[in-house]
Phi, psi and omega in degrees: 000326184286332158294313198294314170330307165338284169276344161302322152330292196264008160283313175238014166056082181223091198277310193251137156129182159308170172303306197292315170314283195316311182303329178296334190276323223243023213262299212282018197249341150296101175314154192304288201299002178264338178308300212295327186289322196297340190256350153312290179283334154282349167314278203310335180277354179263002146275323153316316175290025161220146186287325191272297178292349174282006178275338191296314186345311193288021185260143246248018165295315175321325195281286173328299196294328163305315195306306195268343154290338174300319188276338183279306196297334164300303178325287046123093170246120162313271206330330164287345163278349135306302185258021170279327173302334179291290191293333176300321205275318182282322179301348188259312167324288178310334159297304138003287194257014162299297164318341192243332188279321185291296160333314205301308221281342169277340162280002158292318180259009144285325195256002147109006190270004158289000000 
C-alpha cells in the first residue's frame, strides 16, 4: 500500500493524508474499474487498524486490487499529461480568438469599411 501512496504522489500530486484521504482526492481522476479497486484497498486500510481484523489482509483480492492500481498509475506520463493540459489551453485560446477576429471582420462589412 505504501507504493500504491507513493505513486498516487508522483502521478496525481495527491500529497498529504493516509492511503484512504489520497484515494478519496485522486478518485475522480481515476478510471471506473480502478475506482472499485480503490475502494477495495480502502477497505483493507480500515482493516489494518484493528489487529484482529489485519489478519484477514492476506486475502488475495487486497493483492489484485494493489496490483492493478499500481500498475494503471505507471502508465500514467506526467509529462504527457502536462503538455496535452497546455495544448488544450492554447487551443481553446486559439479558438477564441478565431471567434473574435470573425466577429471583427462581420461587424467590419457590416459597417461599409470592407
Amino acid at each position: 500500500m505504501a507504493n500504491v501512496s507513493k505513486l498516487l504522489h508522483e502521478k496525481h500530486g495527491v500529497k498529504r493524508g493516509t492511503l484512504s484521504a489520497r484515494l478519496r482526492r485522486a478518485r475522480p481522476l481515476l478510471p471506473r474499474r480502478i475506482r472499485h479497486e480503490a475502494d477495495i484497498l480502502r477497505e483493507a486500510e480500515q482493516l489494518a487498524e484493528n489487529p484482529r481484523l489485519a489478519m484477514t489482509l492476506s486475502d488475495p483480492r487486497y493483492r489484485r486490487a494493489a496490483d492493478a492500481l499500481t500498475t494503471h498509475l505507471k502508465t500514467i506520463d506526467v509529462a504527457d499529461r502536462r503538455k496535452g493540459y497546455w495544448l488544450g489551453v492554447l487551443g481553446g485560446m486559439a479558438f477564441n480568438l478565431l471567434i473574435v477576429l470573425v466577429l471583427l471582420f462581420v461587424t467590419l462589412a457590416l459597417l461599409g469599411h470592407i
